[in-house]
N, CA, C and O atoms as CSV, one atom per row, in Angstrom:
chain,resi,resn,atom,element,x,y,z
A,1,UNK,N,N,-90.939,90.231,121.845
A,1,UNK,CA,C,-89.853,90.313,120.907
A,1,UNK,C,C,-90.314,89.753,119.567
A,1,UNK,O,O,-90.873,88.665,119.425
A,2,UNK,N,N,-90.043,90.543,118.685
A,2,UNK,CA,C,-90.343,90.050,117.309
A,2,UNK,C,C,-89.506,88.984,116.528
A,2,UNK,O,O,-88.358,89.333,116.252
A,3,UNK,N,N,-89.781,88.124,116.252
A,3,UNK,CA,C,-88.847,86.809,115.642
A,3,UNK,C,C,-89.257,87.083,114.250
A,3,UNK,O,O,-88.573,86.262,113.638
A,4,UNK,N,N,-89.972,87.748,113.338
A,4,UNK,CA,C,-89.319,88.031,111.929
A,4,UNK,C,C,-88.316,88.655,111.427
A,4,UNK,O,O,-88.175,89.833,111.755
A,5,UNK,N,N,-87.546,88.164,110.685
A,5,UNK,CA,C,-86.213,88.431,110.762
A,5,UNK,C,C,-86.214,90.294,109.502
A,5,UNK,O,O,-86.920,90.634,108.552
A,6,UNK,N,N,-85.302,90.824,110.073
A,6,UNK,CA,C,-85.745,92.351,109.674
A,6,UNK,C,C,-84.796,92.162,108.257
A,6,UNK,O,O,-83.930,91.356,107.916
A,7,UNK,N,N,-85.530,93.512,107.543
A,7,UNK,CA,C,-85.544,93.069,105.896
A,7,UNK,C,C,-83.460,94.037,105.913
A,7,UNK,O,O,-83.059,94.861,106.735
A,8,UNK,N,N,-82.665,93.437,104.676
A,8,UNK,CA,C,-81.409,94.515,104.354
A,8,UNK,C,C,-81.820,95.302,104.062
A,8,UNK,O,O,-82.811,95.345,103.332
A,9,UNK,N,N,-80.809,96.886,104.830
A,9,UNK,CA,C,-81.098,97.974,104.465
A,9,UNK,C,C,-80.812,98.359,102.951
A,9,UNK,O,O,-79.699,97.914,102.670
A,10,UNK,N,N,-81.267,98.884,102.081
A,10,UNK,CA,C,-81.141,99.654,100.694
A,10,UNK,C,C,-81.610,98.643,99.541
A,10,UNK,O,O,-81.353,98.715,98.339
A,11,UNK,N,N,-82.285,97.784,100.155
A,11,UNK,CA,C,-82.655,96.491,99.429
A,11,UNK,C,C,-84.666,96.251,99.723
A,11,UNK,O,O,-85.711,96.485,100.331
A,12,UNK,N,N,-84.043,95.720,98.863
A,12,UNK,CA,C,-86.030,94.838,98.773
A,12,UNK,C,C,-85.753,92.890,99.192
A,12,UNK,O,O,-86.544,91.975,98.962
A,13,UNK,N,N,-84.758,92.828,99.662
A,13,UNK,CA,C,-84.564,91.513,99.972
A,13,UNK,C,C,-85.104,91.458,101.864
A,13,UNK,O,O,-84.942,92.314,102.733
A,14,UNK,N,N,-85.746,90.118,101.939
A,14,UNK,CA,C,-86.765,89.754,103.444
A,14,UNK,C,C,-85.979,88.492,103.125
A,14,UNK,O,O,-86.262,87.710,102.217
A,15,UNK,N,N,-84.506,88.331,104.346
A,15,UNK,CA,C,-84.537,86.870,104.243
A,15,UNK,C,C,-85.583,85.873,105.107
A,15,UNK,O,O,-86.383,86.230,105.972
A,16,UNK,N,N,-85.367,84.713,104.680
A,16,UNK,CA,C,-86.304,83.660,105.147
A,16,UNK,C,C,-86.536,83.913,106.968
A,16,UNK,O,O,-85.894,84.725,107.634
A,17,UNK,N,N,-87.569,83.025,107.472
A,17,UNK,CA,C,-87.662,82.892,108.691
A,17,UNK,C,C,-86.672,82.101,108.896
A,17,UNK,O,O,-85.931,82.473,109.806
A,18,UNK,N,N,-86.304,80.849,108.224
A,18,UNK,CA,C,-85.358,79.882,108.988
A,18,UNK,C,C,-84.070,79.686,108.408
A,18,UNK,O,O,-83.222,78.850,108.720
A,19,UNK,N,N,-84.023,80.780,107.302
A,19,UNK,CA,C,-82.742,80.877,106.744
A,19,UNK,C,C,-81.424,82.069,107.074
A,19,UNK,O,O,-81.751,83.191,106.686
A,20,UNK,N,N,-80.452,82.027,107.517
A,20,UNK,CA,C,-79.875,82.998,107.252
A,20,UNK,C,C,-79.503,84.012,106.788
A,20,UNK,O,O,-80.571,84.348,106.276
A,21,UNK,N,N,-78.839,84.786,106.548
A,21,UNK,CA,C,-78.658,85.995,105.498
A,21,UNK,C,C,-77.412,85.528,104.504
A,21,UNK,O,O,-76.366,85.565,105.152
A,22,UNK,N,N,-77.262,85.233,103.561
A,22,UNK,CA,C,-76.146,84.658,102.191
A,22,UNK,C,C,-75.015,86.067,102.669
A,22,UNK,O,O,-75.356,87.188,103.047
A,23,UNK,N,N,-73.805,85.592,102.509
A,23,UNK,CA,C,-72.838,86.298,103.030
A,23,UNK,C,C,-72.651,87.463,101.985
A,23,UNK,O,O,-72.166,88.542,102.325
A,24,UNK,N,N,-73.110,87.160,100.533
A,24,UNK,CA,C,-72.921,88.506,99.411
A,24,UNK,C,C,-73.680,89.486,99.692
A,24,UNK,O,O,-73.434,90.621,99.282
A,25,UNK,N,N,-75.033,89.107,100.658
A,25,UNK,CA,C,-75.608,90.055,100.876
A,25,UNK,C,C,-75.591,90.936,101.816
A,25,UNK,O,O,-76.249,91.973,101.727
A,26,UNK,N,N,-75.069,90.736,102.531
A,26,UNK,CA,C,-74.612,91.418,104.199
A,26,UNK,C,C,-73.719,92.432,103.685
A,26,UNK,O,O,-72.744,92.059,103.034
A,27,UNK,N,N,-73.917,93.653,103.886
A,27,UNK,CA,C,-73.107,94.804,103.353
A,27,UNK,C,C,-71.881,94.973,104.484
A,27,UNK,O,O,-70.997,95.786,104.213
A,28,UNK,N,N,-71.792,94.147,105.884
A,28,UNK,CA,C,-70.234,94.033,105.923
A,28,UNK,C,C,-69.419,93.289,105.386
A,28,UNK,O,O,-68.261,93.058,105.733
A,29,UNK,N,N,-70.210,92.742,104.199
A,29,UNK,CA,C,-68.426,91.531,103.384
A,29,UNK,C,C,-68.155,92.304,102.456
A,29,UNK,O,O,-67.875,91.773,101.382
A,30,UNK,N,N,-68.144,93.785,102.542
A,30,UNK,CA,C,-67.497,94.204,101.191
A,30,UNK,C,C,-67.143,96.038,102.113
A,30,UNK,O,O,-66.769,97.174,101.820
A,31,UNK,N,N,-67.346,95.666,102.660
A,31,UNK,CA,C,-66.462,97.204,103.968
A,31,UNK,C,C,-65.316,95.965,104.226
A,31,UNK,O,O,-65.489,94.973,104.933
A,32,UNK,N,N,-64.332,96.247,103.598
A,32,UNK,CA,C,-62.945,95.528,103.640
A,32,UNK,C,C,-62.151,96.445,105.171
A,32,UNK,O,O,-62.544,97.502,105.664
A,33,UNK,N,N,-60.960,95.584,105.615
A,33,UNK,CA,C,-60.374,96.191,106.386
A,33,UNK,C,C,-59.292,96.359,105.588
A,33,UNK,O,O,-59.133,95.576,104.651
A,34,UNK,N,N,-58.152,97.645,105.877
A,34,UNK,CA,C,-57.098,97.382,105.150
A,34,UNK,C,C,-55.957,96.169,104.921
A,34,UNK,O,O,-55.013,96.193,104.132
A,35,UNK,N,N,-56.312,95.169,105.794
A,35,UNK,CA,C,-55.795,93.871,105.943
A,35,UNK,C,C,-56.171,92.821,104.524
A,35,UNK,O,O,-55.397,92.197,103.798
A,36,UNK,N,N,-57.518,92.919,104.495
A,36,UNK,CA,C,-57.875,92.254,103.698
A,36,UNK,C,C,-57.889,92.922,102.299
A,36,UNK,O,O,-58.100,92.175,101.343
A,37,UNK,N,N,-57.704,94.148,102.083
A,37,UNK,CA,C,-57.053,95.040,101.208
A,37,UNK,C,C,-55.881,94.831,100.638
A,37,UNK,O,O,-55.382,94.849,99.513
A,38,UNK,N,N,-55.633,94.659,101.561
A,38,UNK,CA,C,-53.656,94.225,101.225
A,38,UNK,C,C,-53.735,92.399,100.672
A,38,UNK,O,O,-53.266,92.040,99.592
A,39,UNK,N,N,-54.198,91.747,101.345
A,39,UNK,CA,C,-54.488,90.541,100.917
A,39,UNK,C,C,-54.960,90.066,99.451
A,39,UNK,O,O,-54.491,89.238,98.670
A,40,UNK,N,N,-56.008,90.873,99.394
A,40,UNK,CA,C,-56.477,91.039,97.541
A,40,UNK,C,C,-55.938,91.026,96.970
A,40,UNK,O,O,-55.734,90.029,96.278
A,41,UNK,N,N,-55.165,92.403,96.818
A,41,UNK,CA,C,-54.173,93.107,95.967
A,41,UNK,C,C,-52.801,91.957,95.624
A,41,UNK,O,O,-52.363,91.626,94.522
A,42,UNK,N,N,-52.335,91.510,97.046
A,42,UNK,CA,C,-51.029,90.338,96.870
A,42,UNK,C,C,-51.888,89.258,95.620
A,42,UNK,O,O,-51.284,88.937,94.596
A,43,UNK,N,N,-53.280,88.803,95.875
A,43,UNK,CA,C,-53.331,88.026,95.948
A,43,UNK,C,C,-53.794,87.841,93.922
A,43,UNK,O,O,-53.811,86.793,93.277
A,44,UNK,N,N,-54.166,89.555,93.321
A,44,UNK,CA,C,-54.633,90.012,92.145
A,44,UNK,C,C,-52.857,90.378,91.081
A,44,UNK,O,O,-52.768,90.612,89.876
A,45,UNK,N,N,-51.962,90.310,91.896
A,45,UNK,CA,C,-50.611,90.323,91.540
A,45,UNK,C,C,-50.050,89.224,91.358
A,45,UNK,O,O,-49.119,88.908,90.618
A,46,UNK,N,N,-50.748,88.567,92.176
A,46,UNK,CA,C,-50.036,86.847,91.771
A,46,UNK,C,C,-50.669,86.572,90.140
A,46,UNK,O,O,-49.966,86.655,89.134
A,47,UNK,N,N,-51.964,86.274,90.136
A,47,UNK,CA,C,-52.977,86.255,89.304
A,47,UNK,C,C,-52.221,86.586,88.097
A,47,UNK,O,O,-51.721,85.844,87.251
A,48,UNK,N,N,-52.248,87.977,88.208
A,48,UNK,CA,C,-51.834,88.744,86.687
A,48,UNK,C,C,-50.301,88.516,86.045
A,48,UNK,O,O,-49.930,88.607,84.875
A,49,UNK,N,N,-49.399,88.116,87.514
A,49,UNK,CA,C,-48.133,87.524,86.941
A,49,UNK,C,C,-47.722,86.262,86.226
A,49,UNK,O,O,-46.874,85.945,85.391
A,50,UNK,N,N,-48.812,85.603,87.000
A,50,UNK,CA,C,-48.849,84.131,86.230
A,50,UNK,C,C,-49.754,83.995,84.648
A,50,UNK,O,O,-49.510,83.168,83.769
A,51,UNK,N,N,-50.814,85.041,84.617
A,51,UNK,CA,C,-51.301,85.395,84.000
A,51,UNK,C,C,-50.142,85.932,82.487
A,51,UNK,O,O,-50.130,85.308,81.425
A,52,UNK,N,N,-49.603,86.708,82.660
A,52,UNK,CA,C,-48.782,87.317,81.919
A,52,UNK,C,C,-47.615,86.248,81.484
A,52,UNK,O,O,-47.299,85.897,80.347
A,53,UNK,N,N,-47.076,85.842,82.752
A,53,UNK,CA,C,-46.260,84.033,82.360
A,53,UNK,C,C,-46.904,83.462,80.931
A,53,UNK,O,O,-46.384,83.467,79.815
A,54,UNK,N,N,-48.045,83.032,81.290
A,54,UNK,CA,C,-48.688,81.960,80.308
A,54,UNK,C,C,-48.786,82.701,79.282
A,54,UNK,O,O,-47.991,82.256,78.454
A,55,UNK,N,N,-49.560,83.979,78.696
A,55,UNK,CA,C,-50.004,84.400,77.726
A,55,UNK,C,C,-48.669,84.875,76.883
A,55,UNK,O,O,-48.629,85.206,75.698
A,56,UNK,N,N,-47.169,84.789,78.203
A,56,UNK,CA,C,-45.815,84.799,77.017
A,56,UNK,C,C,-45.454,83.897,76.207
A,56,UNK,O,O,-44.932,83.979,75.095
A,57,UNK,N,N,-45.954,82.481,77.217
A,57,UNK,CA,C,-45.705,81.455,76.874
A,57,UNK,C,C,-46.570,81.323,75.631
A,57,UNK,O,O,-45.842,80.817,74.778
A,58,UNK,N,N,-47.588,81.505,75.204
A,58,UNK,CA,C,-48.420,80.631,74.294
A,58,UNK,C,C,-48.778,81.709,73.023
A,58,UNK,O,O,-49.448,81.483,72.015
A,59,UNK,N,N,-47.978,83.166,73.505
A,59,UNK,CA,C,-47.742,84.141,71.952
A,59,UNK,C,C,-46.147,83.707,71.491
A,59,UNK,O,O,-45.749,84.042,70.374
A,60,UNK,N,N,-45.264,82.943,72.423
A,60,UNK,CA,C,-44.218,82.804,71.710
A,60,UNK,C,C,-43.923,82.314,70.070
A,60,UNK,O,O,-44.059,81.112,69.839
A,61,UNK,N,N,-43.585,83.083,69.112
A,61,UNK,CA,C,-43.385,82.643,67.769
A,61,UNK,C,C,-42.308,81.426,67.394
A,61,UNK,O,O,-42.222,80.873,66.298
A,62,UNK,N,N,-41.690,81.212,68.310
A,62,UNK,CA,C,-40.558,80.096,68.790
A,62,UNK,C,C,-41.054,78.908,69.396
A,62,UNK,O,O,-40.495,77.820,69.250
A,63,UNK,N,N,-41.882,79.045,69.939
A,63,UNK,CA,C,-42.393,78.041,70.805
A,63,UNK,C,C,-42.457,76.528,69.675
A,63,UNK,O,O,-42.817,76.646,68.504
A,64,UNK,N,N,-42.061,75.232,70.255
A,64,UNK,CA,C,-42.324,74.154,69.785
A,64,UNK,C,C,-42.950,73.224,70.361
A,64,UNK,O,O,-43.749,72.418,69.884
A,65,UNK,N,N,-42.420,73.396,71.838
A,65,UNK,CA,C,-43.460,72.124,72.505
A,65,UNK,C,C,-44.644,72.918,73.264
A,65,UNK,O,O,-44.764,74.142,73.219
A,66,UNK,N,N,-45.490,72.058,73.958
A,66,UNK,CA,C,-46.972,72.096,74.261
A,66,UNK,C,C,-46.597,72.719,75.373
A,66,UNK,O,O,-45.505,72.456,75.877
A,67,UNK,N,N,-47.637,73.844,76.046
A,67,UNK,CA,C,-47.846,74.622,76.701
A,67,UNK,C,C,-48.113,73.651,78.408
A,67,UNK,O,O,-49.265,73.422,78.777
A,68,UNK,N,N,-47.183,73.299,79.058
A,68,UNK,CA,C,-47.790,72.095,80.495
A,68,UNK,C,C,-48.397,73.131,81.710
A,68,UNK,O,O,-47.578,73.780,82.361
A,69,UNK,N,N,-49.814,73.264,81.990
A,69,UNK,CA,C,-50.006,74.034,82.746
A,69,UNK,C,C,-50.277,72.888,84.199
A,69,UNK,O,O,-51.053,71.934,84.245
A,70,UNK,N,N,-49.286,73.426,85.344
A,70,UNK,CA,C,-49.167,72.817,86.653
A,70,UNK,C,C,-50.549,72.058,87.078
A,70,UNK,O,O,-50.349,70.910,87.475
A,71,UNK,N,N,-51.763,72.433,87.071
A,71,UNK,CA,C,-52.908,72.772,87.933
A,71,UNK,C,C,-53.317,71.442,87.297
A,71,UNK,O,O,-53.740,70.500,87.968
A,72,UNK,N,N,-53.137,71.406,85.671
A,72,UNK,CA,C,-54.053,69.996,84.706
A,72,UNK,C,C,-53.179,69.023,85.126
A,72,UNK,O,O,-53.701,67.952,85.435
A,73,UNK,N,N,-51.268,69.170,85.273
A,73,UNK,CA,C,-51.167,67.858,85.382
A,73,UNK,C,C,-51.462,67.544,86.691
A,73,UNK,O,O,-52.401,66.748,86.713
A,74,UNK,N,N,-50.932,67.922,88.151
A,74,UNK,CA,C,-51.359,67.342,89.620
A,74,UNK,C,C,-53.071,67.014,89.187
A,74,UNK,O,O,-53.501,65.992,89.722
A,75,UNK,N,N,-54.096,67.786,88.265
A,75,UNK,CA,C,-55.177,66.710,88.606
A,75,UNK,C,C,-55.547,65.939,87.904
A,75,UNK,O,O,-56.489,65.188,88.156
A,76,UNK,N,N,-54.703,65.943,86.557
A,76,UNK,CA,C,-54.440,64.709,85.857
A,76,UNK,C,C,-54.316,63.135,86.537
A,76,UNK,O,O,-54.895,62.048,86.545
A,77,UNK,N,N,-53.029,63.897,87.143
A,77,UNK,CA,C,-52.263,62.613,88.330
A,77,UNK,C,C,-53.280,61.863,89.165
A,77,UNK,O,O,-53.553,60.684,89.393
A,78,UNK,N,N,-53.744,63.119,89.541
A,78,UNK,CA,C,-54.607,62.027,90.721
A,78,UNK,C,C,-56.008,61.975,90.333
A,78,UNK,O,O,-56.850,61.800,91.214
A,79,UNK,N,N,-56.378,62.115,89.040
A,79,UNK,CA,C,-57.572,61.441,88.249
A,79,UNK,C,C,-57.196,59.912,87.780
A,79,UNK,O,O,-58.025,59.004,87.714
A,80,UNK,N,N,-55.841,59.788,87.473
A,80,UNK,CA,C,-55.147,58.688,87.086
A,80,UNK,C,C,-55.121,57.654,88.031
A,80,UNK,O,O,-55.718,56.578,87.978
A,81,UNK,N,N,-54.108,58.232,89.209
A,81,UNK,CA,C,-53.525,57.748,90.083
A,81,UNK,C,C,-54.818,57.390,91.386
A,81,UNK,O,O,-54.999,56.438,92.146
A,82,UNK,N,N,-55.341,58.346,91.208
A,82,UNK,CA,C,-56.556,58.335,92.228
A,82,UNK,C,C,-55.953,57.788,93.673
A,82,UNK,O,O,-54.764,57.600,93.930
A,83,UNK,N,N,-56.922,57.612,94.420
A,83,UNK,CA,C,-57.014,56.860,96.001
A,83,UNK,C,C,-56.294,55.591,95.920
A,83,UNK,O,O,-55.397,55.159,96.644
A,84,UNK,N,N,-56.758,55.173,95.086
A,84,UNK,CA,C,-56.231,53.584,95.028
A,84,UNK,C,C,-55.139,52.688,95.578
A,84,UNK,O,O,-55.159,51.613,96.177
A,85,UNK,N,N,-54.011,53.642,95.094
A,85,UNK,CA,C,-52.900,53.489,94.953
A,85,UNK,C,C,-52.342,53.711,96.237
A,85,UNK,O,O,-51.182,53.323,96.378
A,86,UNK,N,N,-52.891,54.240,97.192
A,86,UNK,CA,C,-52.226,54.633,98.359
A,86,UNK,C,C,-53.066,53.897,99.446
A,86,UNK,O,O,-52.694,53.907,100.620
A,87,UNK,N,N,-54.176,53.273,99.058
A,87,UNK,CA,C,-55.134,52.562,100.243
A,87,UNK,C,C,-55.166,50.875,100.117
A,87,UNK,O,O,-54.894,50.230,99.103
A,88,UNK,N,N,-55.506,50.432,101.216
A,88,UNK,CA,C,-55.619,48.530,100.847
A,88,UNK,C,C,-56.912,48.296,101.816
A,88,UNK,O,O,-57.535,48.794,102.754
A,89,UNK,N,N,-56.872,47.215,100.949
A,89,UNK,CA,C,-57.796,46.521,101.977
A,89,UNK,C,C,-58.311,46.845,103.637
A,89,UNK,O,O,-57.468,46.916,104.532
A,90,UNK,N,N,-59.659,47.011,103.886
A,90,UNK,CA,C,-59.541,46.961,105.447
A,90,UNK,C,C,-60.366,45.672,105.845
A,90,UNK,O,O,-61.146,45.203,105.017
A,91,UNK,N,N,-60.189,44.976,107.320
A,91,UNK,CA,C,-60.838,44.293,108.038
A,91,UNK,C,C,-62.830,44.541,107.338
A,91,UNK,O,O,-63.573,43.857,106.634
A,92,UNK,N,N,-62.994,46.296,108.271
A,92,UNK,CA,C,-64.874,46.441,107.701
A,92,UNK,C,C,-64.718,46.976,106.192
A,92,UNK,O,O,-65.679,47.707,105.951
A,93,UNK,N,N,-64.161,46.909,105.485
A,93,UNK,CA,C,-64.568,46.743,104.307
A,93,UNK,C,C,-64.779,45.697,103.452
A,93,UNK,O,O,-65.707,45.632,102.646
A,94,UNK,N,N,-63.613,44.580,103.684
A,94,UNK,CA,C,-64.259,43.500,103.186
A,94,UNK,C,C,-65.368,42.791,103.884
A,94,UNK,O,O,-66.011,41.875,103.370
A,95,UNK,N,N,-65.547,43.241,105.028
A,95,UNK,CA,C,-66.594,42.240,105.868
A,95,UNK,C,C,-68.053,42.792,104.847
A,95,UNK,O,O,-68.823,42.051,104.237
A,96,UNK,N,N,-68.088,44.173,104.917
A,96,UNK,CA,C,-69.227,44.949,104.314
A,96,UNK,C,C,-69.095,44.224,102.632
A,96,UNK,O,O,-70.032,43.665,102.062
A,97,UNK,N,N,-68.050,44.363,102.203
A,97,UNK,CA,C,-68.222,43.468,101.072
A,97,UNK,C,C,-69.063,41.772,100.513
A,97,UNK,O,O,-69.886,41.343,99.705
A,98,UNK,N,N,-68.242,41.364,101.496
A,98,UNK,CA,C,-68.822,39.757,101.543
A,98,UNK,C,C,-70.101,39.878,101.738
A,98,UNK,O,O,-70.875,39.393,100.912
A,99,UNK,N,N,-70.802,40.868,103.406
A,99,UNK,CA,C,-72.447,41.030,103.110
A,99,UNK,C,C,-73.067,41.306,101.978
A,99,UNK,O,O,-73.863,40.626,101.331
A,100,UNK,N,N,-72.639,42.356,101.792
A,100,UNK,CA,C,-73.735,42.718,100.638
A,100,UNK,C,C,-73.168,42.132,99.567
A,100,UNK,O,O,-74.207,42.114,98.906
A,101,UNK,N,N,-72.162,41.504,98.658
A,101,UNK,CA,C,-72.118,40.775,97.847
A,101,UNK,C,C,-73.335,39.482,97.943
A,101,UNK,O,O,-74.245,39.163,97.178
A,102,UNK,N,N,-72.792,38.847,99.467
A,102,UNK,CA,C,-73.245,37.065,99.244
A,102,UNK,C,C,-74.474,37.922,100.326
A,102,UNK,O,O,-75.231,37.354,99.539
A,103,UNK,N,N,-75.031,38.402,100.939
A,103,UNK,CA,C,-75.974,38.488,102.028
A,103,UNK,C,C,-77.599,38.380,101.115
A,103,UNK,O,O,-78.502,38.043,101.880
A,104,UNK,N,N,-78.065,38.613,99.643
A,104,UNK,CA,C,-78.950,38.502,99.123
A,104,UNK,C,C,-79.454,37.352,98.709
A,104,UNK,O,O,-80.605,36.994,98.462
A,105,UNK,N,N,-78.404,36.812,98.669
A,105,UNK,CA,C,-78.191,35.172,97.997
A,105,UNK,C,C,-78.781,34.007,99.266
A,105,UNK,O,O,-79.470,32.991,99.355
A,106,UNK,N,N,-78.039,34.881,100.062
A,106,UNK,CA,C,-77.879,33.654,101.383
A,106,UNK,C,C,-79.640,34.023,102.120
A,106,UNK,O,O,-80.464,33.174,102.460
A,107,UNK,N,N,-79.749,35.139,102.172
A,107,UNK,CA,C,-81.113,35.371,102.716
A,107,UNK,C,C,-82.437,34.830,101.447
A,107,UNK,O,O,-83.498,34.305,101.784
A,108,UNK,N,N,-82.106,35.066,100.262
A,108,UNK,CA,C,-83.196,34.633,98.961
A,108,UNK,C,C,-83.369,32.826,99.769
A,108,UNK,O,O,-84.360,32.221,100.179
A,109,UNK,N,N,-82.040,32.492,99.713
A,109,UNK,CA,C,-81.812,31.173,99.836
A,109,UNK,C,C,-82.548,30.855,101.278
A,109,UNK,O,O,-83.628,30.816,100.689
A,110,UNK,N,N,-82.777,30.694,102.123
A,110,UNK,CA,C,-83.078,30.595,103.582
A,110,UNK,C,C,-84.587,31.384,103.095
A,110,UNK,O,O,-85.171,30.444,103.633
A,111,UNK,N,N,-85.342,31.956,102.747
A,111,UNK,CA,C,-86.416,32.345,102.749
A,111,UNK,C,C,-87.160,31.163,101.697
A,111,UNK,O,O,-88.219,30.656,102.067
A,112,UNK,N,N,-86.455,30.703,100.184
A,112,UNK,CA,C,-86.859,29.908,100.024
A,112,UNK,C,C,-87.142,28.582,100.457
A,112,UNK,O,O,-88.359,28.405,100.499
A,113,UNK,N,N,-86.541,27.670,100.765
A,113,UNK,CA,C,-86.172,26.572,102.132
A,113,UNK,C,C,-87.067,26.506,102.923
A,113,UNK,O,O,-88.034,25.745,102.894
A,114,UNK,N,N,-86.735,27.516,103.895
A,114,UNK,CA,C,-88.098,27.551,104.697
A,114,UNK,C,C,-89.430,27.689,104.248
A,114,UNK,O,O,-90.163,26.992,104.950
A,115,UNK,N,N,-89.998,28.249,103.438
A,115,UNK,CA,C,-90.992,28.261,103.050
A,115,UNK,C,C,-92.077,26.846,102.328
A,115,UNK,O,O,-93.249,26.469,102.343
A,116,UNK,N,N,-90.476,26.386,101.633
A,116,UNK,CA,C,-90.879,24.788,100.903
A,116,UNK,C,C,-90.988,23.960,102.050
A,116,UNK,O,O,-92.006,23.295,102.238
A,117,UNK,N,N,-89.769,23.939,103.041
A,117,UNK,CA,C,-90.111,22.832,104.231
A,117,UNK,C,C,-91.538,22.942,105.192
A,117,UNK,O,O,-92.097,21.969,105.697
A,118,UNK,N,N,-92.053,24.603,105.334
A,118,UNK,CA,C,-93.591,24.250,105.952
A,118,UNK,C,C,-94.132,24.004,105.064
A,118,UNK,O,O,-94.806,23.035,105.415
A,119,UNK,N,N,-94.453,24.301,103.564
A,119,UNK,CA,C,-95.555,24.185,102.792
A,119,UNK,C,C,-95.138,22.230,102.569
A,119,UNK,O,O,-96.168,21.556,102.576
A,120,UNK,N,N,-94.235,21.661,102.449
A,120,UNK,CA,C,-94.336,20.309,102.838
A,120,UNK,C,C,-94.872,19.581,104.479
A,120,UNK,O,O,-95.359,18.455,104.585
A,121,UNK,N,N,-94.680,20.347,105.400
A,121,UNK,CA,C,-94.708,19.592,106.616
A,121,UNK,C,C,-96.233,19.401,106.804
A,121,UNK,O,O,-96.846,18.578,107.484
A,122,UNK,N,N,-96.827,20.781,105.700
A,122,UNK,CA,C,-98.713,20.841,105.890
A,122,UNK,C,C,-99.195,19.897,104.609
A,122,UNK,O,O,-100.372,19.662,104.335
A,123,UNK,N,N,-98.094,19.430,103.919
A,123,UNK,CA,C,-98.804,18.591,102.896
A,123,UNK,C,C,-98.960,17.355,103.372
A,123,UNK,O,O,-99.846,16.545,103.102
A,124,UNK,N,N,-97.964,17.245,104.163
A,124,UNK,CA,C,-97.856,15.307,104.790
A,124,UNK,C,C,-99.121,15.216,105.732
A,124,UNK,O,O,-100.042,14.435,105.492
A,125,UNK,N,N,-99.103,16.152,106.932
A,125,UNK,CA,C,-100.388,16.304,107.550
A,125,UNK,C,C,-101.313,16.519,106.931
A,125,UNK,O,O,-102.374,16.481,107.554
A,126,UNK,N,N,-101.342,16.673,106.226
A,126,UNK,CA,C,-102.926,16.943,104.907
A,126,UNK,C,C,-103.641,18.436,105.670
A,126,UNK,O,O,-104.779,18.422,106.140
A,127,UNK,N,N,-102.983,19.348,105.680
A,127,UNK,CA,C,-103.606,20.746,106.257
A,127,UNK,C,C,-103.392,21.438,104.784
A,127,UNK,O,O,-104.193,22.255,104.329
A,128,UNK,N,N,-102.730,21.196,104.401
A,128,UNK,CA,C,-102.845,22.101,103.340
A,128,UNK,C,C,-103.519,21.591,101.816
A,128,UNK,O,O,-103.162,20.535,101.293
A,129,UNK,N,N,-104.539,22.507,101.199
A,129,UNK,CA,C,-105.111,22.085,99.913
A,129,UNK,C,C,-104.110,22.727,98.835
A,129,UNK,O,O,-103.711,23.890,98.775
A,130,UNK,N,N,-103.762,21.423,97.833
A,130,UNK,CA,C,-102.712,21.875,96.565
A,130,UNK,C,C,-103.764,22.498,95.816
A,130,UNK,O,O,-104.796,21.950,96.204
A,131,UNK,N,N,-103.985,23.173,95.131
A,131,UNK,CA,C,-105.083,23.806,94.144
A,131,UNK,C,C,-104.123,22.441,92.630
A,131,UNK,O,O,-104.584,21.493,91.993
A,132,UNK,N,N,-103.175,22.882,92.655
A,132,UNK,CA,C,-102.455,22.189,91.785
A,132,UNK,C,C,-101.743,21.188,91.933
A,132,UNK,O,O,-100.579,21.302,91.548
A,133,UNK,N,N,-102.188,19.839,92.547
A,133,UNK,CA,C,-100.997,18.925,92.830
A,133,UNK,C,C,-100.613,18.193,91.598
A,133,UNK,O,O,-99.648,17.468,91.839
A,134,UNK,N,N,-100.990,18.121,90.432
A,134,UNK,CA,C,-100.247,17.641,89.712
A,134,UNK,C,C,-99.163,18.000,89.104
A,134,UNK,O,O,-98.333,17.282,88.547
A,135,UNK,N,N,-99.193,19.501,89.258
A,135,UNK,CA,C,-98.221,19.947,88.659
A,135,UNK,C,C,-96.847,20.128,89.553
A,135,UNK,O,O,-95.735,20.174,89.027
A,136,UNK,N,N,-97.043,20.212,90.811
A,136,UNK,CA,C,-95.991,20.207,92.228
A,136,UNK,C,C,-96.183,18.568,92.771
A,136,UNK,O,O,-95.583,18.174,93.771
């Protein structure tokens, strides 16, 4: 059995070995059923009505106030309003907080310490040579 994947018909396109075929290219996403025919069409009528709405709205020669289109303010709102406002505090979030806030500090700290208490415990025993003891 051949595992190279066979080239689209009426095309010069060879998709990948480990890639799929991109759905624009598959010549069944555009053999519509009349379902999805009908779906379009509802969906190119909405479009052009709202379409036609706005462009009454904003040739009106009367018009005084500002044009409020639905879509800017809801993501206005919740550019504003964001997550925030609806979430609190959890238990693992502040725990994850406190780590990685204080956990660099506390580990810097404990790596230094230890390090000074052996490099003293080999100075008292005289194992260790200061290159510099006058200055430490």
């Amino acid at each position: 059995m051949d595992s190279r994947p066979t080239p689209v018909p009426g095309t010069t396109y060879r998709p990948a070995p480990l890639a799929s075929l991109p759905e624009t290219l598959d010549m069944n996403y555009y053999q519509w059923t009349p379902e999805r025919k009908l779906l379009e069409a509802k969906r190119l009528a909405i479009r052009a009505r709202l379409k036609r709405e706005y462009l009454l709205k904003l040739n009106d020669p009367n018009r005084i106030a500002m044009i409020q289109d639905p879509a800017v303010v809801r993501w206005n709102n919740a550019r504003i309003y964001g997550p925030t406002q609806h979430s609190s505090a959890k238990p693992k979030a502040s725990l994850m907080g406190v780590i990685f806030a204080l956990g660099p500090f506390v580990l810097s700290y404990y790596a230094i310490k230890t390090s000074r208490e052996r490099k003293e415990n080999l100075i008292r025993e005289g194992k260790y040579d200061r290159p510099y003891h006058y200055i430490y």
